[in-house]
Kinemage of the C-alpha trace (Angstrom):
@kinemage 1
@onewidth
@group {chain A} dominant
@subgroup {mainchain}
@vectorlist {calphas} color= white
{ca unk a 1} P 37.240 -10.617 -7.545
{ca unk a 2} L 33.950 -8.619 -6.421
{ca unk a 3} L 31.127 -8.486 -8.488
{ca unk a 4} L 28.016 -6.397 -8.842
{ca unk a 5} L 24.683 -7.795 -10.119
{ca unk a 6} L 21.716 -6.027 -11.127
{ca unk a 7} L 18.020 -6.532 -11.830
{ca unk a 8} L 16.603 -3.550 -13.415
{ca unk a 9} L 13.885 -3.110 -13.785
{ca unk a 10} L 12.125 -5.178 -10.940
{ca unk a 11} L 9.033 -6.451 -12.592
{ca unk a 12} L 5.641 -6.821 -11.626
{ca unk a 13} L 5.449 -3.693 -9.750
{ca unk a 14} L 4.372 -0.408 -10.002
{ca unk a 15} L 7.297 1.830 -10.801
{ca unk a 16} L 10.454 1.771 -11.696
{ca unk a 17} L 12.954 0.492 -9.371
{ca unk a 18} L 16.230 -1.442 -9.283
{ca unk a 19} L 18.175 -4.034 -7.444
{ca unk a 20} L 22.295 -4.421 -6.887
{ca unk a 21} L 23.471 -7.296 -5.253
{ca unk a 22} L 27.564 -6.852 -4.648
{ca unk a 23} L 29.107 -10.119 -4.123
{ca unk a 24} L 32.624 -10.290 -2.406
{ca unk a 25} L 35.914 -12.249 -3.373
{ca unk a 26} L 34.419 -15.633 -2.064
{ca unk a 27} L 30.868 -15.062 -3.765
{ca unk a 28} L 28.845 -14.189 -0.744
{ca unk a 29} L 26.547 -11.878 -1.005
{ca unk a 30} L 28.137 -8.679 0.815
{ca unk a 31} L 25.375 -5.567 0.370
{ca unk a 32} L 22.001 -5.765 -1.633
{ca unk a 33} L 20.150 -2.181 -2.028
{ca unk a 34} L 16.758 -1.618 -3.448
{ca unk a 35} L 16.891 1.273 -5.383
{ca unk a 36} L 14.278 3.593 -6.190
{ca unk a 37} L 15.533 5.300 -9.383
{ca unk a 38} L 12.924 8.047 -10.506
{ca unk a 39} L 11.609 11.031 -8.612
{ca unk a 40} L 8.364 12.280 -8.907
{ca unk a 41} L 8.553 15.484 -6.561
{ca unk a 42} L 4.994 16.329 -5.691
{ca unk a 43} L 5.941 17.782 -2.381
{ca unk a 44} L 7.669 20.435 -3.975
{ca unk a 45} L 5.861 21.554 -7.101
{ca unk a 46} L 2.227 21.332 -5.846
{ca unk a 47} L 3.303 24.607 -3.463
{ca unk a 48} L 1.703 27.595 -4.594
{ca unk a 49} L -1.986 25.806 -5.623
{ca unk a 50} L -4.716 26.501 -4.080
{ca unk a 51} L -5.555 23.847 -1.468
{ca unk a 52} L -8.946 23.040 -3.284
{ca unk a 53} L -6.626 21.881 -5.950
{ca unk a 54} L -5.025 18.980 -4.253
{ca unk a 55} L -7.275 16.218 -3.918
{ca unk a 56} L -7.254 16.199 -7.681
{ca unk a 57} L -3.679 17.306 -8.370
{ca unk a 58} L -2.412 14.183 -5.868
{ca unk a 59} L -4.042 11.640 -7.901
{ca unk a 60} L -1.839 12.064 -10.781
{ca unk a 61} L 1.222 10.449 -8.230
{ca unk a 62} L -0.059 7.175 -9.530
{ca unk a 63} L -2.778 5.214 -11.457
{ca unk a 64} L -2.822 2.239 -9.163
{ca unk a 65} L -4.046 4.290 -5.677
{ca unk a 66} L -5.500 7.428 -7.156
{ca unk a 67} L -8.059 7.619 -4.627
{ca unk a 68} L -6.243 6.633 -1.716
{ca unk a 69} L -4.237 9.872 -2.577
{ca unk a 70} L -7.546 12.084 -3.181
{ca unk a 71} L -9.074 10.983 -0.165
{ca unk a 72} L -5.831 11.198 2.249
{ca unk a 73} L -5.446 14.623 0.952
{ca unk a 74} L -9.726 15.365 1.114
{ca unk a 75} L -9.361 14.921 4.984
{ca unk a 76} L -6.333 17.286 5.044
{ca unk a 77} L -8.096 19.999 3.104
{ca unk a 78} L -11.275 19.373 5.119
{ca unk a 79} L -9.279 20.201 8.292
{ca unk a 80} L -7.925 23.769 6.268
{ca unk a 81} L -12.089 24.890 5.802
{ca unk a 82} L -12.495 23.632 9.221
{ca unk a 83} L -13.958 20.470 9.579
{ca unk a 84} L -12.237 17.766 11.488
{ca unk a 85} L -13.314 13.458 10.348
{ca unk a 86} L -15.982 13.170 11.942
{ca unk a 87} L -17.494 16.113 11.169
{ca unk a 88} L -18.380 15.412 8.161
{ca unk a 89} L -21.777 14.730 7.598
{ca unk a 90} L -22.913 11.069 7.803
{ca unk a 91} L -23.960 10.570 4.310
{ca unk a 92} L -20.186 12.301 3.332
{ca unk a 93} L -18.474 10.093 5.608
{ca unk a 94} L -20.371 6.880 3.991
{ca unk a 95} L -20.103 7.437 0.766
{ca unk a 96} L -16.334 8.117 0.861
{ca unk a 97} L -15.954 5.223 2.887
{ca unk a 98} L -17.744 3.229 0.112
{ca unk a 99} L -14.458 4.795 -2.554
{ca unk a 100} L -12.321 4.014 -0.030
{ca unk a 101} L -13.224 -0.043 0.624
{ca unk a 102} L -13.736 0.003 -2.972
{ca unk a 103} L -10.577 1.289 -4.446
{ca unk a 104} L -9.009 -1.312 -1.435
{ca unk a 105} L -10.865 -4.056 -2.419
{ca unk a 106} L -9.790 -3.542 -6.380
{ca unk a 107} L -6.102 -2.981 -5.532
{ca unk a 108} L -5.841 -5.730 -3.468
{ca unk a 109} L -7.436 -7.819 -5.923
{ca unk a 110} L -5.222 -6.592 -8.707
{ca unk a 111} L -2.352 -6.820 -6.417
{ca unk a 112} L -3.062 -10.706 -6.147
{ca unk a 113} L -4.573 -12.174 -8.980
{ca unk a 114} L -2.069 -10.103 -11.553
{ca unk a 115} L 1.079 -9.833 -9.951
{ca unk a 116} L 1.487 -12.020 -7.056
{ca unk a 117} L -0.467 -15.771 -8.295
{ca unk a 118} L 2.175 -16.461 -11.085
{ca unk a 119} L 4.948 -17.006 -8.513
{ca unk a 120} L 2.748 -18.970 -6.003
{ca unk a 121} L 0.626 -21.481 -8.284
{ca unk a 122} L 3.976 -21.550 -11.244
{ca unk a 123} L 6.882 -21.489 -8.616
{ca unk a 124} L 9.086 -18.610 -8.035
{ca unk a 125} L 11.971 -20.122 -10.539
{ca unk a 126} L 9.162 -21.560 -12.960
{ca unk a 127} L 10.208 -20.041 -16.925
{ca unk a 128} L 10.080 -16.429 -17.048
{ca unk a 129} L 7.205 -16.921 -19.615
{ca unk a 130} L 4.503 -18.504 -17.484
{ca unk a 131} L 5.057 -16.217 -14.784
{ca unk a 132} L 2.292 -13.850 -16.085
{ca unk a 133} L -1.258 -12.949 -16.193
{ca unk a 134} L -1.964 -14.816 -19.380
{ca unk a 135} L 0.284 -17.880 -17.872
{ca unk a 136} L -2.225 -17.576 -14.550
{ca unk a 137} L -5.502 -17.480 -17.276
{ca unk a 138} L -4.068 -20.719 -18.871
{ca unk a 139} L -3.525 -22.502 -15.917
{ca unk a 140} L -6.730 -21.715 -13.821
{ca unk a 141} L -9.136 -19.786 -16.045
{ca unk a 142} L -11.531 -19.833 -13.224
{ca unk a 143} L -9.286 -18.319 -10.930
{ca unk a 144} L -8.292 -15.992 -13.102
{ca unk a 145} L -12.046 -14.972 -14.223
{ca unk a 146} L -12.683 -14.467 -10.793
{ca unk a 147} L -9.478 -11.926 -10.274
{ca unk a 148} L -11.051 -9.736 -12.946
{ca unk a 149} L -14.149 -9.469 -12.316
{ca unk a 150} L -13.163 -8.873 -8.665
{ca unk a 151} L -11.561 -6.373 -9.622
{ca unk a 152} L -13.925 -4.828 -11.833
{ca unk a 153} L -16.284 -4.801 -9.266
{ca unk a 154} L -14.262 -2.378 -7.092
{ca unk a 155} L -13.591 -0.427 -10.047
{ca unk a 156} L -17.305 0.253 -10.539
{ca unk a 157} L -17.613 1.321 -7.165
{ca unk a 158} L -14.938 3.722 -7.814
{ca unk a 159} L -16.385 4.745 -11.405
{ca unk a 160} L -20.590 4.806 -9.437
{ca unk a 161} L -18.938 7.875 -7.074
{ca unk a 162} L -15.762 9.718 -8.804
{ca unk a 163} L -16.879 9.595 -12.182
{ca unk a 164} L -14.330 7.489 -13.676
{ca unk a 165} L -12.428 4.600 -12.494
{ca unk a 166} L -8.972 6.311 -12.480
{ca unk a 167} L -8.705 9.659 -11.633
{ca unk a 168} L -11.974 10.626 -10.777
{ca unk a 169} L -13.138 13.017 -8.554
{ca unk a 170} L -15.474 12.810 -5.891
{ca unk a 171} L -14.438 14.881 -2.450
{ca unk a 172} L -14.778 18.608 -2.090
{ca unk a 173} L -13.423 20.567 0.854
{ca unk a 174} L -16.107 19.292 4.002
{ca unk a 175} L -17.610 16.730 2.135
{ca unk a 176} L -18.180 14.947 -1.347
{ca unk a 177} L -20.097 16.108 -4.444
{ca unk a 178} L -22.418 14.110 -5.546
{ca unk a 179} L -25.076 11.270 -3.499
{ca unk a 180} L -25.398 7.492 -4.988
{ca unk a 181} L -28.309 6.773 -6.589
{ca unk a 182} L -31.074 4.190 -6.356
{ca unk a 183} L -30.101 2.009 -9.722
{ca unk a 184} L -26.256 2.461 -8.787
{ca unk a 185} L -27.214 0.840 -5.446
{ca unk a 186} L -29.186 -1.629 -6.955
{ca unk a 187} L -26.660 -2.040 -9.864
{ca unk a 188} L -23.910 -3.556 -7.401
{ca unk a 189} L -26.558 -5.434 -4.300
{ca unk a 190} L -28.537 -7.794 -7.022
{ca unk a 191} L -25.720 -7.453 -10.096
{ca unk a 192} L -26.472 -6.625 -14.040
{ca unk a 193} L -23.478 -6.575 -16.101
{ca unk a 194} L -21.011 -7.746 -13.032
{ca unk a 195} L -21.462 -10.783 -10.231
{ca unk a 196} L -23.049 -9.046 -7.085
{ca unk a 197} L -21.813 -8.095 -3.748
{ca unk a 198} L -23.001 -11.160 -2.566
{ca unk a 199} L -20.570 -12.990 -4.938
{ca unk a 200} L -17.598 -10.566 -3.912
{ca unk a 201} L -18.043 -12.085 -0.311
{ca unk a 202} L -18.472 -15.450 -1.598
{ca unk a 203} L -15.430 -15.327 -4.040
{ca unk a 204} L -13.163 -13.662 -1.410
{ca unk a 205} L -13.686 -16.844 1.240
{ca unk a 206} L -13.274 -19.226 -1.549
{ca unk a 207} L -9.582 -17.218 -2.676
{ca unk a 208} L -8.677 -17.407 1.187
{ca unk a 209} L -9.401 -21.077 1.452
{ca unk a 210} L -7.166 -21.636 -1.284
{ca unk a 211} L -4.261 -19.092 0.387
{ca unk a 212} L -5.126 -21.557 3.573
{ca unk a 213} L -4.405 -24.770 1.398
{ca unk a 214} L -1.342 -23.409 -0.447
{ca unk a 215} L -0.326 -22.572 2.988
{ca unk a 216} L -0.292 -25.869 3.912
{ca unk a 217} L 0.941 -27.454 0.605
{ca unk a 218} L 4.347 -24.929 1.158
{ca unk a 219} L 4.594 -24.079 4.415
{ca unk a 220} L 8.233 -24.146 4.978
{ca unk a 221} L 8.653 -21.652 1.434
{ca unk a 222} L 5.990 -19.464 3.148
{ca unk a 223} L 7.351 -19.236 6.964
{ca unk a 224} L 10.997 -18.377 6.154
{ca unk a 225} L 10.827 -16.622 2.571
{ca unk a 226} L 12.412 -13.351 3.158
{ca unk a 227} L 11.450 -13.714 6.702
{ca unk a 228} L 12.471 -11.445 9.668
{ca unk a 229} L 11.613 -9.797 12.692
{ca unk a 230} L 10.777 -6.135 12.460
{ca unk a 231} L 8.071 -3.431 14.023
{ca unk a 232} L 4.463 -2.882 12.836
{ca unk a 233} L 2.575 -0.016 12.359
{ca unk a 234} L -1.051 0.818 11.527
{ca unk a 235} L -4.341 2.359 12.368
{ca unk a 236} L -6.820 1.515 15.141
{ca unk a 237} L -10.249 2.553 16.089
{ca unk a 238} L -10.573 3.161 19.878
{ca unk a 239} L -11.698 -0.151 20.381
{ca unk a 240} L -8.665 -1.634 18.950
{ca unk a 241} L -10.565 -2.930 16.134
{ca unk a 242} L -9.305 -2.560 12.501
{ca unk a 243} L -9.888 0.779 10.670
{ca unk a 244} L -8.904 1.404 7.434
{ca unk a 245} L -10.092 4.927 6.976
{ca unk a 246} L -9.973 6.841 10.086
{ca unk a 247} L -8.860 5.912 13.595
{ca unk a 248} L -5.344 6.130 16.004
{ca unk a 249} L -1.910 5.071 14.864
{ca unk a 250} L -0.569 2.018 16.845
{ca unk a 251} L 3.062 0.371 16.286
{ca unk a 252} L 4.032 -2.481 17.863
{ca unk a 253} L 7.865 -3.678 18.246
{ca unk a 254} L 9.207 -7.554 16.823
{ca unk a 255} L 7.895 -8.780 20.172
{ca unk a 256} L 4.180 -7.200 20.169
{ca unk a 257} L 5.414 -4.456 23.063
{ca unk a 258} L 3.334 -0.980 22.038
{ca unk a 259} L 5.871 1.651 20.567
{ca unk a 260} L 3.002 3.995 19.743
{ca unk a 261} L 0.081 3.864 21.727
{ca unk a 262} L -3.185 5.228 19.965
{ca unk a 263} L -2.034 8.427 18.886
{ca unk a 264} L -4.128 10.914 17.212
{ca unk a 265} L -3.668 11.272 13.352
{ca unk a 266} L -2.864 14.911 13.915
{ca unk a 267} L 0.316 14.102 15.939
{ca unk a 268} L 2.035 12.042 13.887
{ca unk a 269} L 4.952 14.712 13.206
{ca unk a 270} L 5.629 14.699 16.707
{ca unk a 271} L 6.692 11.183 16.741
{ca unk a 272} L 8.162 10.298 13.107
{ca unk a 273} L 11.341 11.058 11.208
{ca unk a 274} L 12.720 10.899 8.102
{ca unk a 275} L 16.355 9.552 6.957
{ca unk a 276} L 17.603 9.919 3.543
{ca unk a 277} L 20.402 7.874 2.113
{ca unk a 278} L 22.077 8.678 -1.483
{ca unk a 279} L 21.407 5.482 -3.051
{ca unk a 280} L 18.169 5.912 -3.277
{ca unk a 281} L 15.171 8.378 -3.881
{ca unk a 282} L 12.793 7.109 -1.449
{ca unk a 283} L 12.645 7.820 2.915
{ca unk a 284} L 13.117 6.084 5.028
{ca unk a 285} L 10.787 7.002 7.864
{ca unk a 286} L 11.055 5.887 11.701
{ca unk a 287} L 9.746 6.389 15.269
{ca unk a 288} L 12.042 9.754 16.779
{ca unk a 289} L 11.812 7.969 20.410
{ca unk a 290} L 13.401 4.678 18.922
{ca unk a 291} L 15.541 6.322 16.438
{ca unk a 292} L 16.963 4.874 12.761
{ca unk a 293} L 18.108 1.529 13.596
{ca unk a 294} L 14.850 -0.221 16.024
{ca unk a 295} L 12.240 2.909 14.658
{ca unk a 296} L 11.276 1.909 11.655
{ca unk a 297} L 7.833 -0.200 10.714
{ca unk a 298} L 6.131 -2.532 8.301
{ca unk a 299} L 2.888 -1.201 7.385
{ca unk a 300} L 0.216 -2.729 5.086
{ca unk a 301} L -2.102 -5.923 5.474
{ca unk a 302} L 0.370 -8.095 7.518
{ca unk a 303} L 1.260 -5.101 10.031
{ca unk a 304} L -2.671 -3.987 10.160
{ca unk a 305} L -3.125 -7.617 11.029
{ca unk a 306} L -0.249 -7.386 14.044
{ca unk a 307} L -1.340 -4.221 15.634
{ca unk a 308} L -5.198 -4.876 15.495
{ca unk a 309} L -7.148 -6.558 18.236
{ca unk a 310} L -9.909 -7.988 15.950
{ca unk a 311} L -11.736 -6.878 12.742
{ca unk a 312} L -15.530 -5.477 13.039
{ca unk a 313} L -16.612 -7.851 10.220
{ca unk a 314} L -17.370 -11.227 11.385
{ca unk a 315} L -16.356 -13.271 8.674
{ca unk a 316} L -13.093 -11.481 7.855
{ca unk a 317} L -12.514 -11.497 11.987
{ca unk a 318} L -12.575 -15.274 11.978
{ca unk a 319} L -10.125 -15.760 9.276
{ca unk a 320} L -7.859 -13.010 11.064
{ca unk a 321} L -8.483 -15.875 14.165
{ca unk a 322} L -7.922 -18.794 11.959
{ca unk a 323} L -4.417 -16.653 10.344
{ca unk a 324} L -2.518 -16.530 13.757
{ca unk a 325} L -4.174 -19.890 15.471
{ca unk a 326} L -2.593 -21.621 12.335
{ca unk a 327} L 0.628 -19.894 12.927
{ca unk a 328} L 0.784 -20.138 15.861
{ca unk a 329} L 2.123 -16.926 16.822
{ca unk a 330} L 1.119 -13.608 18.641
{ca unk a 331} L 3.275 -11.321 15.964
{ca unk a 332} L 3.630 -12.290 12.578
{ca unk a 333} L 6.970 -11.621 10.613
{ca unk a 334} L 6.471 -14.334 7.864
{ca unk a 335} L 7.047 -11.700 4.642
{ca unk a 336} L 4.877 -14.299 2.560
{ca unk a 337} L 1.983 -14.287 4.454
{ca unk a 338} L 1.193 -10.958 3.888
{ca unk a 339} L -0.553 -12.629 0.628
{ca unk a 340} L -3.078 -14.175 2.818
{ca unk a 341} L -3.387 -10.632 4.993
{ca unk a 342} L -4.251 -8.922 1.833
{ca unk a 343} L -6.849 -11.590 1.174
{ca unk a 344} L -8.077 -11.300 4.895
{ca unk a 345} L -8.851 -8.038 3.859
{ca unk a 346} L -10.565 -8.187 0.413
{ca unk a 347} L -13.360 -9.943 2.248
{ca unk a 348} L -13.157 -7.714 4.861
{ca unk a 349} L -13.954 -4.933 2.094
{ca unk a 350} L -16.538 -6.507 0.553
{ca unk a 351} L -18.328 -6.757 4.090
{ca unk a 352} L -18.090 -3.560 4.491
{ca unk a 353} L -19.483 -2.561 1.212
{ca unk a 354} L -22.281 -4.470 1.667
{ca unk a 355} L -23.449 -2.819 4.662
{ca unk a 356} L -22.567 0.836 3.183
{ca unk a 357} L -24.523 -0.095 0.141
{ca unk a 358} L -27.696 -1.427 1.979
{ca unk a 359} L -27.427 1.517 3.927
{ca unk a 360} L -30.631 4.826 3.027
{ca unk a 361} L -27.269 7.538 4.132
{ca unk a 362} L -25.698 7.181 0.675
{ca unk a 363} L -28.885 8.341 -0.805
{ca unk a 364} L -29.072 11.234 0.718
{ca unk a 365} L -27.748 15.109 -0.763
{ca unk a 366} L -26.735 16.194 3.112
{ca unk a 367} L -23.252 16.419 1.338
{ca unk a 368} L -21.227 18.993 2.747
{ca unk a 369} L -19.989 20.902 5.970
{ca unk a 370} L -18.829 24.225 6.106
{ca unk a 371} L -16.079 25.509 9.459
{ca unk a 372} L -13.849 27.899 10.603
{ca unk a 373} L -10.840 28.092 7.900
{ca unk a 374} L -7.052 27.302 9.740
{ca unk a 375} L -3.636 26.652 8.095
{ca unk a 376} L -2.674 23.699 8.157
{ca unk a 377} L -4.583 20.465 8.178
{ca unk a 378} L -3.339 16.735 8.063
{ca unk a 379} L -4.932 13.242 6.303
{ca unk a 380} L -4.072 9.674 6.864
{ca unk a 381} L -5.772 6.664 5.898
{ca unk a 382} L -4.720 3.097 5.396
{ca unk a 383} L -4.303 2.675 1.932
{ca unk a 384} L -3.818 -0.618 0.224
{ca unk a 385} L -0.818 -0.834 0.646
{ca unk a 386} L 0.055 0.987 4.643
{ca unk a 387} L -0.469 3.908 6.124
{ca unk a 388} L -0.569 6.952 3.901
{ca unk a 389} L -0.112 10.494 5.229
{ca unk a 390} L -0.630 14.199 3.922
{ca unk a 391} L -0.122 17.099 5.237
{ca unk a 392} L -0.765 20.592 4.061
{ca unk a 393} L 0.168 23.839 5.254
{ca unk a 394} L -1.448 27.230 3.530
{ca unk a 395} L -1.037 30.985 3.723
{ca unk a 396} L -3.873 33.544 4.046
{ca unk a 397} L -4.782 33.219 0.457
{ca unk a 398} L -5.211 29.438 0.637
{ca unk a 399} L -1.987 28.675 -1.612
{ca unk a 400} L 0.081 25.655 -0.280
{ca unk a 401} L 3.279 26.900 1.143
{ca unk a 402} L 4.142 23.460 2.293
{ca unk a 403} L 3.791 19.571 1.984
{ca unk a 404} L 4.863 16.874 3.268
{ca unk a 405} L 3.836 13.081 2.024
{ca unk a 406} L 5.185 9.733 3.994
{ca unk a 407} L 3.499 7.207 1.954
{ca unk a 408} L 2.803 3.335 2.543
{ca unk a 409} L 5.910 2.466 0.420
{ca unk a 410} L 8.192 4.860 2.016
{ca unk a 411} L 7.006 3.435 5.276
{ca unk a 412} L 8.305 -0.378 4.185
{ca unk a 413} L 11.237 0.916 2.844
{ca unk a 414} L 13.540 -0.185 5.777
{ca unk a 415} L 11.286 -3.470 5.451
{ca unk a 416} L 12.024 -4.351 1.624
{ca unk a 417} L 15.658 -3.849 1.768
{ca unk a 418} L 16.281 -6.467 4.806
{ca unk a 419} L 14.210 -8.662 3.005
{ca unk a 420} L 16.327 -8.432 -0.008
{ca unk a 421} L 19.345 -9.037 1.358
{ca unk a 422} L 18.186 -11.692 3.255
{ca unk a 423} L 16.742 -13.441 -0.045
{ca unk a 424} L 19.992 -12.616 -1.854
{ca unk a 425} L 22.230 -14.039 0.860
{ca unk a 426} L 19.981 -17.301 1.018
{ca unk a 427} L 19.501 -17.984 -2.631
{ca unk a 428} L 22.540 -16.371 -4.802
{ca unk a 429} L 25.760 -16.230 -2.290
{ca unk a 430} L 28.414 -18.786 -3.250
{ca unk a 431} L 26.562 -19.981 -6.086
{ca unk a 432} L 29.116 -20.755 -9.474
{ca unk a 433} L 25.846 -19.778 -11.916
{ca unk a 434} L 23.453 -17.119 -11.085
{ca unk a 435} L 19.916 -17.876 -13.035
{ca unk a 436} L 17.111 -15.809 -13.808
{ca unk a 437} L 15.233 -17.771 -11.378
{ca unk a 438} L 17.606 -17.167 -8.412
{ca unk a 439} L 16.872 -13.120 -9.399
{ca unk a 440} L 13.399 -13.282 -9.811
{ca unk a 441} L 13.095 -14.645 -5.618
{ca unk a 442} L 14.815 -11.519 -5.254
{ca unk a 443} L 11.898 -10.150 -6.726
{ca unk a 444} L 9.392 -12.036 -5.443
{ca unk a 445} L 10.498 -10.753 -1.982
{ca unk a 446} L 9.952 -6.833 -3.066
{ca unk a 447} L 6.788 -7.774 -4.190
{ca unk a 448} L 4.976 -9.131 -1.036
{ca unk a 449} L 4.993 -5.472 -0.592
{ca unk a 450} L 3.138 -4.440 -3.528
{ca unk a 451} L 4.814 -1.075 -3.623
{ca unk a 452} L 3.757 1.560 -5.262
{ca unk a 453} L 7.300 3.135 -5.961
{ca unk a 454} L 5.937 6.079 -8.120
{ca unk a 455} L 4.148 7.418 -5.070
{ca unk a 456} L 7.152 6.855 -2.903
{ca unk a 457} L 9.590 9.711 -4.322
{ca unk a 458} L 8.151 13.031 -2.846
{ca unk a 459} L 10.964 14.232 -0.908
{ca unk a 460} L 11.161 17.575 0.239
{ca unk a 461} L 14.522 19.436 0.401
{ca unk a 462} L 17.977 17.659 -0.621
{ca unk a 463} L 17.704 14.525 -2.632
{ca unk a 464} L 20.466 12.217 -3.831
{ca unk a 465} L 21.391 13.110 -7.097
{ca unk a 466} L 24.126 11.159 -8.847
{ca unk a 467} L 24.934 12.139 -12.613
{ca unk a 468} L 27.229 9.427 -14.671
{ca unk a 469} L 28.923 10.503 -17.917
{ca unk a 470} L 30.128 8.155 -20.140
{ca unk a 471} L 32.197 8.656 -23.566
{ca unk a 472} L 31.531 7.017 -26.557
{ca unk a 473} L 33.501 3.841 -25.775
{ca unk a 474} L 30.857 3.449 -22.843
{ca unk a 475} L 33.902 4.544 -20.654
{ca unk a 476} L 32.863 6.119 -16.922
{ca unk a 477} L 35.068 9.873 -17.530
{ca unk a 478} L 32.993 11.602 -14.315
{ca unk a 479} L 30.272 11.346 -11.956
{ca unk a 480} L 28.593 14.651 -10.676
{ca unk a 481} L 26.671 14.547 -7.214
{ca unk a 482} L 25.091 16.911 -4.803
């Protein structure tokens, strides 16, 4: 007989989201879907503001990546008064570079420390009750010290610019509204109530030499875990070099072949699509040339690592070195290791926010650029998590007639699922008892991802809606859909 299991909700994520895992007469693992179960709609019910309005209004998608919202959606409403990236005037363009590494450096430090270490240093089927923050503070209260005060650190960053560390607000159309000032600046270079930036760099090798060690200690676990072959996508600068907050989009295919050479931001609609299937409320985006089934992309730290030629920080470019010379491979597909891309990257932030921070520009009040108002105007950056995009179109009044959002999440969509299944068939197909621990690697696989599935459900237009009505003796009687 078939049977149908479920993990809801998937833990240690942000969201709410769901698993089914059918099983077929024999016990093997037939389908597994990740489903996204709530909608959040912003595409839809943010038309009619004015377009001043939606750096702020686009925060409230989420309280993880607030500000990778506000500032994809700054650069799109830049574009509608007229000014393009890098128009902006340097000091602008610094100090909303500063957010940006800062609310990267945070996330990804959250990301690790809080969510992902209990499965790596208790085991993925360790007791349910160790597999926790508190469990990682217990173990390793240095590590764990660390993690939060990591993380604090890119929260103040975030707090010293916007305000407030979640949901603050610090772009305006053409530029940002307020300069750093000299004790802020000195507040994070030579450290007062938090460790300095110094530290940050220090702490983030000392985190990667320990990725590079568990590595080692559980290498097969981290080369085939959820493991498989699938395109990359990400931004460039025109060097090739990594660039997080404004650049070209690149994709690469499973074999490192170019799909998308170096496009600019403001094309992307001419070369991505969007799929929608009924069992879920998310996208599922993909390359229009390549189509559904060979279009679609990872995105994130592990795809920014494939599509990159090097990183213009040189001790976050020899670890990217170190990452594929120890693999030994040109294109990396190992789902697990985009742990050790994130960490690649948390230096890489801090490196960069020590040279924004030493430099005069963020002192300045040249703040803001004025231009020649147009219609329509389109952000992307590379959030935490992928590539995030946002794109606005406006009457002659300024409202928003239209918007459409593909964010990170969405982007992995394809990504998560195939690694579910894969998990599922590995780990839970012909076995007589399925344990917790057998669901949580199910799990474990969706959160290599770090999704963000809140900010993932903007769809514009149809969605799949499926209504269930049950009587009192918890009997199905009908099922309404659109």
């Amino acid at each position: 007989m078939s049977r149908k299991i479920t993990i809801d909700p998937v833990t240690r994520v942000e969201g709410h989201g769901r698993v089914t895992i059918h099983l077929d007469d024999t016990g093997k693992v037939n389908k597994a879907y990740f489903h996204i179960v709530e909608f959040r709609g912003f595409e839809r019910f943010i038309q009619g503001h004015p377009y001043w309005e939606a750096p702020v209004l686009v925060q409230r998608l989420c309280g993880i990546c607030p500000v990778s919202h506000h500032l994809a959606a700054a650069k799109a409403i830049d574009q509608l008064v007229g000014i393009d990236p890098f128009n902006l005037s340097e000091p602008a363009q610094k100090l909303r570079k500063l957010l940006h590494y800062g609310q990267i450096f945070q996330s990804h430090a959250l990301h690790f420390f809080y969510l992902a270490s209990p499965d790596l240093l208790f085991g993925v089927d360790s007791p349910s009750l160790n597999r926790n923050v508190v469990g990682v503070a217990m173990a390793d209260k240095e590590l764990a010290r660390k993690g939060i005060l990591m993380r604090k650190f890119g929260q103040e960053v975030i707090k010293a610019i916007a305000g407030k560390k979640i949901h603050g607000t610090a772009c305006v159309p053409g530029g940002v509204y307020k300069t750093f000032m000299p004790e802020e600046r000195e507040y994070f270079l030579n450290g007062r109530d938090i460790p300095n930036i110094d530290t940050m760099i220090e702490w983030s090798r000392e985190i990667i030499n320990f990725m590079k060690a568990y590595h080692i200690e559980h290498k097969t676990f981290m080369d085939t875990f959820a493991s498989h072959p699938s395109g990359h996508l990400g931004m460039v600068s025109g060097n090739g070099k990594l660039e997080l907050y404004h650049g070209a989009l690149r994709a690469i295919d499973a074999e490192g072949n170019i799909t998308l050479n170096d496009i600019p931001t403001d094309d992307y609609h001419k070369y991505f699509s969007e799929h929608v299937e009924r069992w879920s409320y998310m996208k599922f985006p993909f390359l229009k040339d390549r189509g559904l089934e060979n279009g679609w992309n990872r995105v994130g730290p592990l795809a920014r690592m494939n599509v990159c030629e090097s990183i213009p920080t040189p001790l976050a470019e020899q670890e990217r070195q170190d990452f594929f010379a120890l693999n030994g491979v040109s294109v990396n597909h190992h789902t697990m290791h985009t742990h050790w891309a994130r960490l690649i990257e948390i230096l890489h932030c801090a490196e960069i926010m020590k040279e924004l921070l030493n430099d005069p520009d963020i002192l300045s009040t040249d703040l803001r650029r004025e231009g020649e108002r147009r219609n329509e105007g389109i952000g992307i950056i590379e959030a935490p998590r992928g590539t995030l995009i946002h794109h606005y179109q406006v009457d002659e009044k300024g409202m928003i007639q239209k918007c459409n959002l593909i964010v990170s999440t969405t982007h992995n969509n394809e990504a998560m699922n195939r690694s579910v299944r894969k998990v599922a068939q590995e780990v839970i197909s012909e076995q007589e008892t399925i344990t917790e621990g057998m669901l949580n690697q199910v799990e474990v696989a969706i959160r290599a991802y770090d999704p963000c599935l809140s900010c993932a459900t903007q769809a514009l237009g149809k969605m799949p809606l499926k209504a269930e009505l049950y009587n009192a003796d918890d009997e199905l009687i009908k099922t309404i859909s659109n």
